[in-house]
C-alpha positions, -999 to 999 in steps of 0.1 A, spaced: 12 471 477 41 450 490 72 468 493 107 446 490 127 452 514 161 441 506 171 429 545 139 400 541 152 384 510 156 348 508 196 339 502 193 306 487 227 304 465 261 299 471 285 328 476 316 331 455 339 324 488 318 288 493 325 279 459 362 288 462 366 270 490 348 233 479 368 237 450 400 240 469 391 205 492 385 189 458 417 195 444 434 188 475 417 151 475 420 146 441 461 147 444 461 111 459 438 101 434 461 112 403 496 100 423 478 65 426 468 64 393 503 71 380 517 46 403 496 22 388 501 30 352 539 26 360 533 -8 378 515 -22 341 538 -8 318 565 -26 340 545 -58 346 535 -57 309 573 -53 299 586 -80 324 558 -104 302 573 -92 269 606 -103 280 598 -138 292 577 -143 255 611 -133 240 635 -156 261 607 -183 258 617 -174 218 649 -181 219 647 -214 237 623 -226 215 650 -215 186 677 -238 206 653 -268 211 647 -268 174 685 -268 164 706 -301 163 723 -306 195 758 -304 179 746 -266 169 735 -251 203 761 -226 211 763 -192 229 755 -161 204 771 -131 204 742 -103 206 747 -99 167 740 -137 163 709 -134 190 702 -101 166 700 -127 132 687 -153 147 677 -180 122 675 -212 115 674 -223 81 675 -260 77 655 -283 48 622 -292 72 621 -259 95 629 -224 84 623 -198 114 632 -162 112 626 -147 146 629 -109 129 598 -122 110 575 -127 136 549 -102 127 536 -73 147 540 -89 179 578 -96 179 583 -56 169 573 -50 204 604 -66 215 626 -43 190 604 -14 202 618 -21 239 646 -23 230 652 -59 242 688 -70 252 692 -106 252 725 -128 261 729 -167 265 746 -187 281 751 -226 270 764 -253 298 770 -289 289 762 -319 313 771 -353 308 764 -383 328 763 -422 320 729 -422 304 721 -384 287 741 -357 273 721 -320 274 725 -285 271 710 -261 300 705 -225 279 701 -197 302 683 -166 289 689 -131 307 669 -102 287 675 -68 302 654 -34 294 653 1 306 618 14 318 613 51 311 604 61 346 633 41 362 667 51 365 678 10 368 679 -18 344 654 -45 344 661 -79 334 645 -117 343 664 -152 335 650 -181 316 665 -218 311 656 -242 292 669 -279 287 683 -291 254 689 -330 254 709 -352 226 678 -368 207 
């Protein structure tokens, strides 16, 4: 008969304390891993946000290169808020874009234009400068990117 002797058993398993202590190097290499991840989730929404404002100033040239010349003008933000053009070959309602222009309400978009007049012996145009501003969630600053576009006497 074999006896089992309790000194001559095979300790193959991991201890409570081992377990403890991988579980504390884990979480202590997993913090870089979340913080970059964060970072980078803040860089798209911002990079994402910075494309949704150039799509809307691209808008609102393509409003002003579609007006007669005599008609571009600067808007007050209520007039950039109605912008429409109602005229008997194009009607355009920017507000009735469809799902993709509610992302600019959603984002709360603030456009503002400004309208300069050049003249010279052969062409009279407009230069229409777009700034759109927005506020990011995670920064404490205001965003904003400018867009011109060229509006000639046809």
């Amino acid at each position: 008969m074999i006896l089992k002797n309790s000194k001559n058993r095979d300790n193959n398993g991991f201890s409570i304390i081992e377990i403890c202590i991988v579980c504390v190097i884990i979480m202590v290499l997993m913090v870089p891993v979340f913080t970059l991840m964060s970072q980078g989730n803040a860089g798209t929404a911002h990079n994402r946000n910075e494309i949704l404002a150039r799509a809307y100033a691209s808008n609102i040239i393509a409003y002003y290169n579609l007006l007669p010349y005599n008609d571009v003008k600067e808007l007050t933000k209520d007039e950039l808020n109605r912008l429409t053009l109602d005229n008997t070959n194009i009607k355009i309602n920017l507000n009735d874009l469809g799902k993709n222009f509610e992302y600019f309400k959603n984002l709360d978009f603030k456009a503002s234009v400004k309208v300069n007049e050049f003249n010279n012996q052969y062409n009279k145009y407009k230069i229409v400068s777009v700034t759109v501003e927005w506020k990011e969630t995670n920064k404490k600053t205001t965003s904003s990117i400018n867009l011109s576009g060229m509006v000639t006497n046809k």
